[in-house]
C-alpha positions in Angstrom: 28.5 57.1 11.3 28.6 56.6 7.6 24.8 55.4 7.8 24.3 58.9 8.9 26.3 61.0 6.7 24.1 59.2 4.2 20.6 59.6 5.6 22.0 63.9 6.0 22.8 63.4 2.6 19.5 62.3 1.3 17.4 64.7 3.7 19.7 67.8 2.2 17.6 67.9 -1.4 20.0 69.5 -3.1 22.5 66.9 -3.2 22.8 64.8 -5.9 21.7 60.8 -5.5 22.8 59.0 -8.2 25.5 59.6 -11.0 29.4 60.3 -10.5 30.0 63.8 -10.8 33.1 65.3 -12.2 36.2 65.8 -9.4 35.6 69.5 -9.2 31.5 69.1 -9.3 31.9 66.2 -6.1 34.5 68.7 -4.4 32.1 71.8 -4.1 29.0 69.4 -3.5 31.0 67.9 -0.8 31.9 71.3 1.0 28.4 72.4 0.5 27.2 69.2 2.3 29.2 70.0 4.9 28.5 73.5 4.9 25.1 72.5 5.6 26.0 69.2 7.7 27.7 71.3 10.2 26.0 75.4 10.0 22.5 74.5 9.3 21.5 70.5 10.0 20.0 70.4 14.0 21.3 66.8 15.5 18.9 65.3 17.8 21.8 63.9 19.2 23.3 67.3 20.1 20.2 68.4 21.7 18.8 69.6 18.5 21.4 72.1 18.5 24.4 72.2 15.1 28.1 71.4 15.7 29.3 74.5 15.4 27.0 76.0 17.7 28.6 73.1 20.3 31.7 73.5 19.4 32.3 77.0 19.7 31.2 76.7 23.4 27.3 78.5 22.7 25.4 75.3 24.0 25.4 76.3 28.1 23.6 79.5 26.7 21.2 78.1 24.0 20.8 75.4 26.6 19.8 78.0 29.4 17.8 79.9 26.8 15.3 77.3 26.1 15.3 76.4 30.1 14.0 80.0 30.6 11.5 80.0 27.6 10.1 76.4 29.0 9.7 77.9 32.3 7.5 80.4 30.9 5.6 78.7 29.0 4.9 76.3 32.0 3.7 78.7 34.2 1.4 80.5 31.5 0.0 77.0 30.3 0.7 74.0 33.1 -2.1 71.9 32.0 0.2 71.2 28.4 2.5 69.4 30.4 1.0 66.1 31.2 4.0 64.9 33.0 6.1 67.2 35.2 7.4 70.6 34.8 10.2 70.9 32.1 
């Protein structure tokens, strides 16, 4: 978990790397990280989808969505999917 927050922390560029920031600097860093961590950062682990969008119940619809959409794009274009049907 920790491994993570770091690797987020390093792919978000506008958080600082090195140095120790003053109390108030680290606080509004830190709530911008997780501004970002948790509004704008897509976890592959969460089906490439943000916490909040999960946890406020939206990922049955974004879910669907992209069902419908791969669909479509399987019937206009069947030879791009080597495998099977998505």
């Amino acid at each position: 978990m920790v491994r993570d927050l770091q690797h987020s922390r390093m792919a978000n560029l506008s958080y600082p790397c090195s140095g120790t920031p003053a109390w108030g600097d680290s606080k509004t860093r830190s709530q911008s990280f997780f501004r970002w961590y948790n509004h704008q950062h897509h976890h592959s682990g969460l089906g490439l989808m943000t916490p909040v969008m999960v946890h406020h119940g939206q990922a049955p619809h974004i879910l669907a969505h992209r069902q419908v959409v791969l669909d479509a794009a399987f019937r206009s274009h069947p030879a791009r999917f080597v495998r099977k049907p998505p």
